[in-house]
SEKELUM-988428 format. One line per 5 residues: their letters; for each residue x, y, z of C-alpha. Coordinates in Angstrom, 1 decimal, padded with zeros to 4 digits, m for minus. Layout:
a> X:Y:Z; ...
//
This chain:
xxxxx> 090.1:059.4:154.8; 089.0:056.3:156.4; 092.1:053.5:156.8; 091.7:049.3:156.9; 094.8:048.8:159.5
xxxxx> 096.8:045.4:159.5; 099.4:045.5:161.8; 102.4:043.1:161.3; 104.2:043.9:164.4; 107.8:042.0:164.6
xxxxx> 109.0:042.5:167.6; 112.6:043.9:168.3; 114.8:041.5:170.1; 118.3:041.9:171.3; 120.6:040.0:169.3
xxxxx> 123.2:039.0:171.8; 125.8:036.7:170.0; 127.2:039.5:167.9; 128.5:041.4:171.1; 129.5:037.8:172.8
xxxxx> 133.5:038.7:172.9; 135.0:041.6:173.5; 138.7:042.7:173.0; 140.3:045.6:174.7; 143.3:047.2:176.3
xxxxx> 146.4:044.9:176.0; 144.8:041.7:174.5; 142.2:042.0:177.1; 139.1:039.8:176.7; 135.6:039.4:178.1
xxxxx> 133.4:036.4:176.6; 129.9:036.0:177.5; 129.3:032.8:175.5; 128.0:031.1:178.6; 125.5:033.7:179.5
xxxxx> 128.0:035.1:182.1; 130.7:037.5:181.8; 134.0:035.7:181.9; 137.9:036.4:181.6; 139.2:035.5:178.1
xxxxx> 143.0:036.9:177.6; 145.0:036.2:174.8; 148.7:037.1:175.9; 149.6:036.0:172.5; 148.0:038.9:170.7
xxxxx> 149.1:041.8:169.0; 145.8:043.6:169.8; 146.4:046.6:171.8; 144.3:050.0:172.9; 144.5:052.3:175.3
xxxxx> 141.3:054.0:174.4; 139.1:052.8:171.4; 137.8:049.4:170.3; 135.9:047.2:169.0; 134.6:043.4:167.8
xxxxx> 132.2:041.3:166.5; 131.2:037.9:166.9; 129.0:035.7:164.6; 125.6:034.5:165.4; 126.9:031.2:167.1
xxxxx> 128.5:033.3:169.5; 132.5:032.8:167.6; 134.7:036.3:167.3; 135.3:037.4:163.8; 137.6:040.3:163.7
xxxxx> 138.3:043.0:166.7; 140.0:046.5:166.0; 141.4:049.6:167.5; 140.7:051.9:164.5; 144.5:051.5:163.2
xxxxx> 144.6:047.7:162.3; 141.8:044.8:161.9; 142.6:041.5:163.6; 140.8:038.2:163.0; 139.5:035.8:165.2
xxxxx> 143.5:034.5:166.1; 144.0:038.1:166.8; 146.3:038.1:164.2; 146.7:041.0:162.1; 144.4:040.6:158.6
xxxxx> 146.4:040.4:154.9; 146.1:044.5:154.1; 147.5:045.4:157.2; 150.6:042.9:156.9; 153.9:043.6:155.9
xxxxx> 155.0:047.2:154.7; 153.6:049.5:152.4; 150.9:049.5:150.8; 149.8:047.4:154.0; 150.0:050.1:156.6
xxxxx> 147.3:051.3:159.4; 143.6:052.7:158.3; 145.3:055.7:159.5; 148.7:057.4:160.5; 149.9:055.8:163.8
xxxxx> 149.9:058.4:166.3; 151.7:056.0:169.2; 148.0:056.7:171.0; 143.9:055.9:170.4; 140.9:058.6:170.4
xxxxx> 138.6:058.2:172.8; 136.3:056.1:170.5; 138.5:055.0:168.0; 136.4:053.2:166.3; 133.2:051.1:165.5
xxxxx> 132.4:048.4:163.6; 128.5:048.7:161.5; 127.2:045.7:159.7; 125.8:045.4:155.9; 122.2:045.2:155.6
xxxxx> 122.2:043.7:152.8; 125.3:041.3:152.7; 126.2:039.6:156.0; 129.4:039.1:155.5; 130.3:042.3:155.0
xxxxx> 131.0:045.5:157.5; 132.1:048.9:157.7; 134.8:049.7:159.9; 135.1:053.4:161.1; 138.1:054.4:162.1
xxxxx> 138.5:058.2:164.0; 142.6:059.2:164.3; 143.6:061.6:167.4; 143.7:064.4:164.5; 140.5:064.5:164.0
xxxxx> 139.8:062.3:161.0; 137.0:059.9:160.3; 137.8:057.2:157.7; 136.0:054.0:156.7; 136.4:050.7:155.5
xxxxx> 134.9:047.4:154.4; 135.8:044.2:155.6; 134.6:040.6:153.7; 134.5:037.8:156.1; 134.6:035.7:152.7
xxxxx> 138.3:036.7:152.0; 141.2:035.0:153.2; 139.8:031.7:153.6; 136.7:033.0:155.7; 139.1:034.9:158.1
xxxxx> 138.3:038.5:156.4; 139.8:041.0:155.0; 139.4:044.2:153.8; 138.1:044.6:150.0; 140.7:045.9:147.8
xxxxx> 140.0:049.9:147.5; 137.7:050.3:150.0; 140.5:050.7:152.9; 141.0:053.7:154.5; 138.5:056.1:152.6
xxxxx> 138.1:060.0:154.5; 134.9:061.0:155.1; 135.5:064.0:157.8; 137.8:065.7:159.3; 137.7:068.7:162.1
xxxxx> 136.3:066.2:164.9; 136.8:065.4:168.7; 137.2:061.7:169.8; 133.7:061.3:170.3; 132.6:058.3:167.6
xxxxx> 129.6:056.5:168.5; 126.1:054.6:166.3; 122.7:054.1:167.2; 119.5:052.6:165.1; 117.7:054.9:163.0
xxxxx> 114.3:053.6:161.5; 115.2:051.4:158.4; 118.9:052.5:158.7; 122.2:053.0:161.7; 123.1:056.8:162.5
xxxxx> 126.7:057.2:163.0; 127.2:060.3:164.9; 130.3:062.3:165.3; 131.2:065.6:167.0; 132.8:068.6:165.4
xxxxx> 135.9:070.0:167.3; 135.6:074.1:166.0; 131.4:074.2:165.6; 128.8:073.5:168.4; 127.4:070.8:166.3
xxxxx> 127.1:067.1:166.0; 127.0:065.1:162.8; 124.9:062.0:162.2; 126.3:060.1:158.9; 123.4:057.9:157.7
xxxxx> 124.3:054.0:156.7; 121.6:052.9:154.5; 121.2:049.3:152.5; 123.2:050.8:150.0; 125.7:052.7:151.6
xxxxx> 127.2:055.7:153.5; 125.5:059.4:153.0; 128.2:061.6:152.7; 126.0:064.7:153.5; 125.3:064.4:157.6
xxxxx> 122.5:065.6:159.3; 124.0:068.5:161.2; 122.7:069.3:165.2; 123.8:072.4:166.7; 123.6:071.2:170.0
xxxxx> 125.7:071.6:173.1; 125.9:073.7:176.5; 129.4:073.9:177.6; 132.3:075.3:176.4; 133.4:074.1:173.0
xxxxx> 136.7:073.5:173.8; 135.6:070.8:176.6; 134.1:068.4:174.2; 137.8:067.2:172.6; 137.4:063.9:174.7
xxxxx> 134.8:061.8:176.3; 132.5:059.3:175.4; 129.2:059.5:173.6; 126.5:056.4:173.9; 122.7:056.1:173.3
xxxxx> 120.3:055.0:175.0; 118.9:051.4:174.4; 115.4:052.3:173.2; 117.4:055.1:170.6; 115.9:058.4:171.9
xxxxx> 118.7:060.0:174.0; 122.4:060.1:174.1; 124.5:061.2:176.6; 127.9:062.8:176.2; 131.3:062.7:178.9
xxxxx> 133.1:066.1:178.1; 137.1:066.2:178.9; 139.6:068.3:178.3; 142.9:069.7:179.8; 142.4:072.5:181.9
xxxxx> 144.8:075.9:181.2; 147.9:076.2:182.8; 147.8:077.2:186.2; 144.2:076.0:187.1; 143.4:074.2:190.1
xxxxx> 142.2:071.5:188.5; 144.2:069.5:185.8; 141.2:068.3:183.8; 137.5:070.6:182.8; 134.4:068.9:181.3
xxxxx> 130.8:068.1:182.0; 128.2:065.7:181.6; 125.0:066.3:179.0; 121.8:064.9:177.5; 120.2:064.9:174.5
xxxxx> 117.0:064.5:173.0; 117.7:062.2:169.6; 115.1:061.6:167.1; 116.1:058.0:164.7; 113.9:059.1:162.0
xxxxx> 115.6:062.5:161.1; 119.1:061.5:163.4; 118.5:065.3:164.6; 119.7:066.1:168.3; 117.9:068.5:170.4
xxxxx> 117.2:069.8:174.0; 120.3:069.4:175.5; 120.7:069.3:179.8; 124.2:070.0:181.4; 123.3:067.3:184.0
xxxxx> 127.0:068.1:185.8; 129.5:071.1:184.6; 131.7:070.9:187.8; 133.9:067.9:186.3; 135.0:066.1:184.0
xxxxx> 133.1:062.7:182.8; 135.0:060.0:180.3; 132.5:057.0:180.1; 128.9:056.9:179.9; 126.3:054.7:179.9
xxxxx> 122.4:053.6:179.8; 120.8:050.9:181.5; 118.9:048.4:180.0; 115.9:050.4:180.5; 116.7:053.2:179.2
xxxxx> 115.9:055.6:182.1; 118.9:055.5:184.5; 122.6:056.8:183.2; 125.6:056.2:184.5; 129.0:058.1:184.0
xxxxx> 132.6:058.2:185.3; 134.2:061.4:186.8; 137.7:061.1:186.1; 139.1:063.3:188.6; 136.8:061.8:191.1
xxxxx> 137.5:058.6:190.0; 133.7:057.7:191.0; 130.6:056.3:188.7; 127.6:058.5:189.1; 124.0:057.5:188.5
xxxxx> 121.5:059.8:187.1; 117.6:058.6:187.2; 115.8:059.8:184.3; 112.6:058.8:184.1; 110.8:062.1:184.8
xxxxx> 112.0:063.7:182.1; 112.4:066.4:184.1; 115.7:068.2:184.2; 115.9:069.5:187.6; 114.6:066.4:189.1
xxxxx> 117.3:064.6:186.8; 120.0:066.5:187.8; 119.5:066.7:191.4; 118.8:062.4:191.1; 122.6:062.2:191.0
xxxxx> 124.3:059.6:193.1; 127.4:058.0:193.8; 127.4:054.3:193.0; 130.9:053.6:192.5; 134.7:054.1:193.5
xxxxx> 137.7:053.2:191.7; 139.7:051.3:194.4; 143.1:052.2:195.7; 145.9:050.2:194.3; 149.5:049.8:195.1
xxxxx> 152.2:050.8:192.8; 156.3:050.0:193.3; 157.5:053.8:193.8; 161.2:053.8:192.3; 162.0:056.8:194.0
xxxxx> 161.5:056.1:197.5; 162.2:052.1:196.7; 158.3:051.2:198.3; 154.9:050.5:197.5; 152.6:053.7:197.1
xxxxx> 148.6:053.9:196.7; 147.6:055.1:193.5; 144.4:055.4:192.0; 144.3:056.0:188.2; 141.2:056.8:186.9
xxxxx> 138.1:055.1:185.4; 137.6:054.7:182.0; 134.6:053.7:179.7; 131.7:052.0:180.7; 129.9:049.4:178.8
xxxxx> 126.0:047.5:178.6; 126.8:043.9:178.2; 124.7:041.3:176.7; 123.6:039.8:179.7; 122.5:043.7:180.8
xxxxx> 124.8:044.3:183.4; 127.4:047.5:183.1; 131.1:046.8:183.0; 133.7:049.2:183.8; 137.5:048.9:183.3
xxxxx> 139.7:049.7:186.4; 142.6:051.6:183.5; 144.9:049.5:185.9; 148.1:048.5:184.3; 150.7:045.1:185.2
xxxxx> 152.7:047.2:187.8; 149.9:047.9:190.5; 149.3:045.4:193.0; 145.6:044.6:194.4; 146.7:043.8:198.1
xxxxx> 150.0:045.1:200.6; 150.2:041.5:201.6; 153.3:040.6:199.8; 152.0:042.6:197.0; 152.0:039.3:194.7
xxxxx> 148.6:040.1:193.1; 148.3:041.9:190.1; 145.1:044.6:190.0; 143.4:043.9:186.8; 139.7:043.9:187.2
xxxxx> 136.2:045.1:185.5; 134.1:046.8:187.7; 130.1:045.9:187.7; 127.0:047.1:187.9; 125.1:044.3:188.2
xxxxx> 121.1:045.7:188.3; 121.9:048.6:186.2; 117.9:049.5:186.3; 117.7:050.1:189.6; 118.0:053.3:191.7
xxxxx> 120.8:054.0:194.3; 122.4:051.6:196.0; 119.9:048.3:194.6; 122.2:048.6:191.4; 124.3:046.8:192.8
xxxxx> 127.5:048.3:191.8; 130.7:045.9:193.0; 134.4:046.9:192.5; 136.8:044.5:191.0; 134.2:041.6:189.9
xxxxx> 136.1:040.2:186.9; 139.5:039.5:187.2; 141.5:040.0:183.9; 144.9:039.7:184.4; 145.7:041.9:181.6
xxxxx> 145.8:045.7:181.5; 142.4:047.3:180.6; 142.6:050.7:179.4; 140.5:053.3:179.2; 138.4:052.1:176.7
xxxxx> 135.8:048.9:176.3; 134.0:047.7:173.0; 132.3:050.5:171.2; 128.4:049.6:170.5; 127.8:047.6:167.8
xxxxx> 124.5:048.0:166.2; 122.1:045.8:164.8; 120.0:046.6:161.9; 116.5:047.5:163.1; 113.8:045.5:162.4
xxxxx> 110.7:047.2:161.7; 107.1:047.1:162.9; 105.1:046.7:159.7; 101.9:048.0:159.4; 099.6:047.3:156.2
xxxxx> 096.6:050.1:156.0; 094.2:049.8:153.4; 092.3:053.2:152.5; 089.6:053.7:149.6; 089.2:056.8:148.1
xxxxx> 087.8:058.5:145.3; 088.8:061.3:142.7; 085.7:063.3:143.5; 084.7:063.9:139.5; 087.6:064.8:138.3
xxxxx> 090.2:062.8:135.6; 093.1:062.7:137.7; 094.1:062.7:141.1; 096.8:063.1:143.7; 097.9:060.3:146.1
xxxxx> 099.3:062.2:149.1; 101.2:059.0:151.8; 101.4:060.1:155.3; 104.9:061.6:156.6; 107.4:059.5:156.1
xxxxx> 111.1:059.1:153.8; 112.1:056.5:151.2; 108.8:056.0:149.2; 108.6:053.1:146.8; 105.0:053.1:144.7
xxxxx> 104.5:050.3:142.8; 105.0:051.7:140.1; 108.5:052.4:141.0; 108.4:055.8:141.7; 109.7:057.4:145.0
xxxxx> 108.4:060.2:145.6; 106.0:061.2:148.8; 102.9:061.5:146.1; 101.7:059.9:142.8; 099.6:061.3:140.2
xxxxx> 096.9:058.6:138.8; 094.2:058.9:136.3; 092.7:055.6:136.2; 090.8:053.5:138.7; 092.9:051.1:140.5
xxxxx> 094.5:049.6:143.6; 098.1:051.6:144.6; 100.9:050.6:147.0; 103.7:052.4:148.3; 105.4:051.4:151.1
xxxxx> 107.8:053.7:153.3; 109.1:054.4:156.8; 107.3:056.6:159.1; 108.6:058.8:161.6; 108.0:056.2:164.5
xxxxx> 110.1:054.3:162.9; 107.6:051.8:161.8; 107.7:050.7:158.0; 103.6:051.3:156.4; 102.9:049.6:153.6
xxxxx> 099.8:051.8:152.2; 097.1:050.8:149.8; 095.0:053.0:148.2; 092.2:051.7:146.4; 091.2:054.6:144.0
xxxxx> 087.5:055.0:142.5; 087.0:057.5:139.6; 083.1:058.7:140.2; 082.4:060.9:136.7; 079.8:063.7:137.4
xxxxx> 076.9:062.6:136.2; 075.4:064.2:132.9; 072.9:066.8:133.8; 072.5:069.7:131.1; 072.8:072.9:133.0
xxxxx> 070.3:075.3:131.4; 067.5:074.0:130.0; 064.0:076.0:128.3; 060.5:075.6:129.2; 057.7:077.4:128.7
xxxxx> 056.7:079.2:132.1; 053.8:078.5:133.9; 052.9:074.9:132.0; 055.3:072.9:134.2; 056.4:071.4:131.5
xxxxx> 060.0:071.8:132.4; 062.8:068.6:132.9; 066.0:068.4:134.2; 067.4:065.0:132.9; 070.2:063.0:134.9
xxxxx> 072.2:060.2:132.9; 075.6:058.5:134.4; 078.4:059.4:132.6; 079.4:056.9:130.0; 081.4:053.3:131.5
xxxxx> 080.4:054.7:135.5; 077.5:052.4:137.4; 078.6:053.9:140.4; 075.4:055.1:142.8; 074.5:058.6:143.3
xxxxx> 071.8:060.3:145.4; 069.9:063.6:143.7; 068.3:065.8:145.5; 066.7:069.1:143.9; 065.8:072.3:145.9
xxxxx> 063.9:075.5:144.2; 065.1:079.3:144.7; 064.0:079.4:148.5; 066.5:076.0:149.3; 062.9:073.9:149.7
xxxxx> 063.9:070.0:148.5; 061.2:069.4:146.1; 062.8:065.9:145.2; 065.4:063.5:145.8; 065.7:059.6:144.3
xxxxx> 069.2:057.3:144.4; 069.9:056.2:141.1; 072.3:053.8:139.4; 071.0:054.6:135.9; 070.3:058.5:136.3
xxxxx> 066.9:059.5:136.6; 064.4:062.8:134.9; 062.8:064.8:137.2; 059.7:066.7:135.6; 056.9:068.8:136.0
xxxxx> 059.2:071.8:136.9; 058.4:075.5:136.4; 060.7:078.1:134.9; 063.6:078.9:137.5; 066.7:078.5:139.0
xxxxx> 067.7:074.9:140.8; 070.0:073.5:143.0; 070.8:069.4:142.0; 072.6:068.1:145.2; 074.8:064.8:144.0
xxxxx> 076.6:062.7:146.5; 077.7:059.2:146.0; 078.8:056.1:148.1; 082.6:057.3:148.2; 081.9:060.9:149.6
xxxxx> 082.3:063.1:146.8; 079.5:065.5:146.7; 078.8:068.5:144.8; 076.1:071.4:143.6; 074.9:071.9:140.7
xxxxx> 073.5:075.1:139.6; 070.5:074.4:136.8; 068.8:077.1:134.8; 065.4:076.6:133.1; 064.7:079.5:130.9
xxxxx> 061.6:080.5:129.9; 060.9:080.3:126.4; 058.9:083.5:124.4; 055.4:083.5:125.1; 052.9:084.4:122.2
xxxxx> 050.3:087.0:123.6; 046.7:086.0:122.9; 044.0:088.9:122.1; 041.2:089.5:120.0; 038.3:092.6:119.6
xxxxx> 034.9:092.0:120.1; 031.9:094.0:121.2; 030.7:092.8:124.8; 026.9:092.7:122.5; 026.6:091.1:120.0
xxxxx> 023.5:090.7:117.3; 022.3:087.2:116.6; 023.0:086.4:112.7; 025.3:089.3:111.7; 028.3:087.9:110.5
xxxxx> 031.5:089.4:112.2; 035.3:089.0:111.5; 037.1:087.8:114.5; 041.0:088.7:114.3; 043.8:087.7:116.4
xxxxx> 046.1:090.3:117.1; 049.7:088.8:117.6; 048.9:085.6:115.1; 051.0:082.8:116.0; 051.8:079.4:113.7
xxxxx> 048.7:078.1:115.5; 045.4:079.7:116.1; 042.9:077.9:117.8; 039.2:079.9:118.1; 036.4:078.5:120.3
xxxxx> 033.1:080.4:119.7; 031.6:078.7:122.5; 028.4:077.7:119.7; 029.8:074.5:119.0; 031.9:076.4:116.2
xxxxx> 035.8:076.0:116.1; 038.2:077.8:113.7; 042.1:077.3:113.3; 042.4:080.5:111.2; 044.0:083.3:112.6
xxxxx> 041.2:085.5:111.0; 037.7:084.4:111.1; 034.5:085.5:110.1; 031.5:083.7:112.3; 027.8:085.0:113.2
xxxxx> 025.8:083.6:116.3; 022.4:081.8:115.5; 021.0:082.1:119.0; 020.9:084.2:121.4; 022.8:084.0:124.8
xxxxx> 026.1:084.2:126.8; 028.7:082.7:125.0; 032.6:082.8:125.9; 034.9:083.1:122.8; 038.5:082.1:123.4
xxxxx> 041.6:082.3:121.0; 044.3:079.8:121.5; 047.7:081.1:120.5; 050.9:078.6:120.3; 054.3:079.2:119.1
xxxxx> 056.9:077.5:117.3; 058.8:076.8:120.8; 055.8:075.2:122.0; 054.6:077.6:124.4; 050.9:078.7:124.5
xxxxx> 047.9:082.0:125.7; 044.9:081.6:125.7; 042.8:084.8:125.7; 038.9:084.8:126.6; 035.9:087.0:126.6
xxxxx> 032.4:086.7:127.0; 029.9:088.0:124.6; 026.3:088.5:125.0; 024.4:087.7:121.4; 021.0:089.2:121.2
xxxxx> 018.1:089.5:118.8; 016.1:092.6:117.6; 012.6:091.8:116.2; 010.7:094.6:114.0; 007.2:094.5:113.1
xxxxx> 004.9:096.6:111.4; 001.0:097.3:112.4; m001.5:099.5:110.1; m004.8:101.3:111.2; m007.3:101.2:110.3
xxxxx> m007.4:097.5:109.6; m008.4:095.9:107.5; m007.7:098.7:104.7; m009.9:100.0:101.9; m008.6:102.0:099.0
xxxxx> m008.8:105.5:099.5; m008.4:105.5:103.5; m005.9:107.4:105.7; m004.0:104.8:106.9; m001.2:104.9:109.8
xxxxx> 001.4:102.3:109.4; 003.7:102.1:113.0; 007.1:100.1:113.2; 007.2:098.9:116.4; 009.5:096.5:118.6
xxxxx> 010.1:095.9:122.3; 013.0:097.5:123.0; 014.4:101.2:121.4; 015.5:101.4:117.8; 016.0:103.8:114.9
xxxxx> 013.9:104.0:111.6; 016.7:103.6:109.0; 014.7:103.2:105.9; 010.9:102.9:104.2; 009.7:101.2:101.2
xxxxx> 008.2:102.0:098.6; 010.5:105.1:099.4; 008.5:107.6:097.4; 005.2:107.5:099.6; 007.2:108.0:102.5
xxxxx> 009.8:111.6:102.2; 010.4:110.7:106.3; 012.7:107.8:106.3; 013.5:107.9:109.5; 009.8:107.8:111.1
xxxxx> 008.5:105.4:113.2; 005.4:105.9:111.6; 003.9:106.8:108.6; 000.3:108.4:107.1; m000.8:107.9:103.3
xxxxx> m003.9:107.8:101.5; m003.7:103.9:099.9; m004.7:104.2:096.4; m004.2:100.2:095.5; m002.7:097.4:097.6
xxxxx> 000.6:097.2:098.2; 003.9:095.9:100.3; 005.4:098.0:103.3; 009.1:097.5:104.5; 010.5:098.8:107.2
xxxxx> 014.3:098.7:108.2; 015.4:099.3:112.1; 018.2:099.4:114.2; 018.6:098.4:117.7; 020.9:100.7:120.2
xxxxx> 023.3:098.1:120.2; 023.3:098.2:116.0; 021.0:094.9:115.5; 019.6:095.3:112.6; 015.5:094.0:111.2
xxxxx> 013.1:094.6:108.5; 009.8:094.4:108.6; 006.8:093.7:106.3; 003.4:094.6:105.9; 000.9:093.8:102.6
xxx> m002.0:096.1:102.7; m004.7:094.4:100.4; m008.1:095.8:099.0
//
């Protein structure tokens, strides 16, 4: 199949205004309006999370709503209408007094932009969803009447996380009693309700109950933090690991997983801009760790670890000893900002104090990475670089993820339905076919001539729009037996296009022994003559590629069978019937005298002597014709007769002799009564009066004369 490519390619840009603010811990806020990450805290608020979160700004950059998976809050962090008041206006979900890990995320309609689902994951394991309209309540949002709270799973960690598919956003989940992730696909028009499952995972099942999961920018790996309180009586309080996955967008299957780290416990995790360094924070270490991936290689990866980071030590007022104590509480989430540097929350709350010095300062910071894409210590990781004043939590904004826009490529291919009246039109691997005819399967059946479309997404995520021009080449009319007579070459084989088709074919004809014997390119057809009886082989190809062979038959027709008896002598002037043996509707003689005959059965005599060649033309009602020859030789036979003595008188002896120049019988003598020896050559008598003598011979070959002689007085 030969394609026409036209690539459309649309290149993906990061659409930064959407992720501009963020809200998190205790009315905690980041903005990054200006370009630069800066404190925005609004004491005022009822927003509050320890874990989970997450907002969403417009494209100018203003917040619209921000949530923590219980309640939505718009942009004056006030709660929105359904979540006012008392019943029916309580949380998503049953307040637990605590958040999951990731709580929540917040997806965007494709198709409607004011409109987004809000999934909400409680600490028992459920996943619910909802759908906010920035057009209700005066432009401030809400969420549309029945579509608050709806279950879609249950049985699942606090891991709650999306990504980009192709044309679509994968929100991926993990299962608390199977191996196994989920990946809910969020499509133009709406939520599957059937994931795609991946059992995939390394470490003990029970250490996945907390931890973060995020994806990589570029959509092709995700990494997971894996917590979870240790048994009783273990020397450490907290178990986990760190892994990796292999994800692919089109089918939202993970695969290949790597245990990068199974000696502790990891909470946050996250790419670089890049894609090919991770970063993640032990919690009992209390340390960010960066992992390089771009080998691809898992020992190299693992071994690439290195410590970039160190939760600080903070002072705390110690009640029970009345003085200020270091503590160190642990580190928390870490997030890719707009502006592509990693932020990490210090989880420090209003009681610790940054500095001994009076201990007047209060400890609230975000960490920062600031060149996330570079190796070791060139990442540039600085403690406490944002001052929040407010406590931070564990958690930070969940991703929010844009709708993908596609690469389009346009591919024209022609084709043809190799003689035949119908044809299937097979598109490349792909999902969510649209023919332009409207149906949606991967194929199409067509029967007539024509241009097709169907557009659909591939599996590298582009979106082909195929055309497929379709030509319907008929076989061309050749009659596959045909009769000739054999040997006269007067065999055909025509060729006509089929009716309505001026499509251009090549011919080529071979004998029994494959030898080409001709070969023409015809619009119109073409007849090839002059062919024996036999079996042939019509080669027909045309301009589009179909091709084929043709087996033709010419039989041979019935043959009349010429013959005729006749001596190899013949006498000159003796009239002879000449019959044909196997007659036939026409009968051609040739005496080779000049003298023709068309009767099957005729009688002819020779007038002169010679070599002559008689032939008897025999053709049928089919056409066919034998001819059948043989040479004669016609010959004379001269008698004469001689009497002594001579001249006669009456009353002499006389000898009569019947001579000739070549052998011969006597057969007869007249007058009869003088002579009692017919069959003499010669004959005595005593003449008595004048008279006639007559003599008949025959040759050896059976020529028959007479001869004369008048004896006068």
């Amino acid at each position: 199949m030969k394609f026409l490519l036209f690539l459309l390619l649309i290149p993906l840009t990061t659409i930064s205004q959407p992720l501009s603010n963020w809200r998190f811990g205790s009315a905690t806020g980041v903005t990054f309006q200006s370009g630069t990450a800066v404190s925005a805290n609004h004491p005022s608020s009822q927003f509050f999370t320890d874990h989970g979160c997450a907002t969403v700004s417009d494209n100018a950059g203003q917040l619209l709503f921000t949530t923590n998976g219980y309640w939505v809050y718009d942009r004056y962090d006030q709660r929105m209408p359904s979540f006012s008041g008392g019943l029916p206006y309580s949380p998503v979900m049953g307040w637990t007094g605590t958040t999951s890990v990731q709580s929540t995320l917040i997806v965007p309609f494709l198709n409607d932009a004011a409109k987004y689902y809000v999934f909400s994951l409680s600490t028992m394991g459920q996943l619910f969803y909802s759908v906010v309209d920035m057009n209700l309540n005066n432009g401030l949002g809400d969420i549309v009447p029945g579509q608050k709270g709806i279950l879609l799973d249950y049985g699942l960690t606090g891991k709650l996380t999306a990504v980009q598919g192709c044309n679509n956003i994968w929100v991926v989940v993990r299962e608390k009693n199977a191996n196994s992730y989920k990946s809910y696909e969020v499509k133009a028009n709406g939520i599957s309700v059937s994931p795609v499952i991946s059992a995939c995972g390394l470490l003990p099942l029970d250490q996945y109950v907390d931890g973060a999961i995020r994806f990589s920018p570029d959509g092709r790996r995700m990494a997971a933090g894996c917590v979870a309180a240790a048994p009783l009586g273990s020397p450490q309080p907290f178990l986990g690991g760190l892994e990796l996955y292999d994800f692919d967008p089109f089918t939202g299957k993970l695969s290949n997983p790597i245990v990068l780290d199974q000696s502790k416990p990891f909470y946050g995790v996250c790419f670089s801009g890049n894609s090919d360094v991770l970063y993640a924070s032990a919690m009992t270490e209390k340390k960010v760790w960066q992992y390089d991936l771009s080998s691809g290689v898992p020992a190299m990866m693992i071994t690439s670890a290195y410590p970039v980071l160190t939760n600080p030590d903070y002072y705390v007022f110690d009640w029970s000893c009345a003085c200020w104590a270091i503590n160190t509480p642990v580190l928390g989430e870490l997030q890719l900002g707009p502006d592509g540097k990693i932020y990490i929350g210090n989880n420090v709350s209003d009681q610790y104090m940054q500095t001994a010095n009076g201990y007047t300062d209060t400890a609230q910071f975000l960490h920062c990475i600031h060149n996330p894409d570079l190796l070791g210590a060139a990442c540039s990781a600085q403690t406490d670089a944002i001052y929040t004043a407010r406590y931070t939590g564990l958690g930070l904004p969940n991703d929010l993820i844009t709708w993908p826009v596609q690469d389009t490529i346009a591919r024209q291919q022609i084709m043809a339905a190799c003689f035949r009246v119908s044809m299937i039109i097979v598109a490349d691997t792909g999902k969510e076919y649209k023919w332009s005819d409207g149906s949606d399967g991967r194929s199409l059946l067509v029967n007539a001539p024509g241009i097709y479309t169907v557009s659909y997404t591939a599996p590298d995520c582009t979106f082909r729009i195929d055309s497929f021009q379709v030509h319907f080449p008929k076989l061309p009319i050749v009659p596959r037996e045909s009769f000739a007579c054999p040997g006269d070459f007067n065999g055909i084989i025509a060729i006509r296009n089929a009716a309505a088709d001026s499509s251009t074919y090549s011919y080529s004809l071979s004998n029994n022994l494959g030898t080409s014997i001709y070969s023409v390119t015809s619009t119109y057809g073409d007849t090839i003559r002059n062919l024996d009886t036999g079996t042939y082989e019509l080669t027909v190809s045309s301009i589009y590629g179909c091709d084929t062979s043709l087996q033709i038959t010419i039989h041979p027709l019935p043959v009349p069978t010429a013959s005729f008896q006749a001596d190899s002598i013949i006498c000159e002037g003796t009239q002879l019937l000449f019959v044909a043996n196997n007659p036939a509707p026409v009968c051609f003689w040739n005496f080779g005298d000049g003298t023709l005959s068309t009767n099957p059965n005729t009688a002819h005599s020779f007038e002169a002597t010679g070599l002559f060649n008689i032939s008897l033309v025999l053709k049928n009602l089919e056409g066919c014709r034998d001819t059948f020859s043989r040479q004669v030789e016609v010959r004379t036979f001269d008698l004469e007769l001689t009497a002594t003595p001579d001249p006669v008188r009456k009353g002499d002896w006389v000898t009569v002799y019947a001579g000739a120049g070549e052998p011969f019988q006597a057969l007869a003598w007249e007058p009869s009564n003088l002579f009692p020896g017919q069959l003499a050559q010669q004959q005595s008598f005593i003449v008595s009066e004048a008279l006639d003598i007559e003599v008949i011979g025959r040759s050896l070959v059976g020529c028959l004369d007479t001869a004369v002689l008048s004896l006068n007085m």
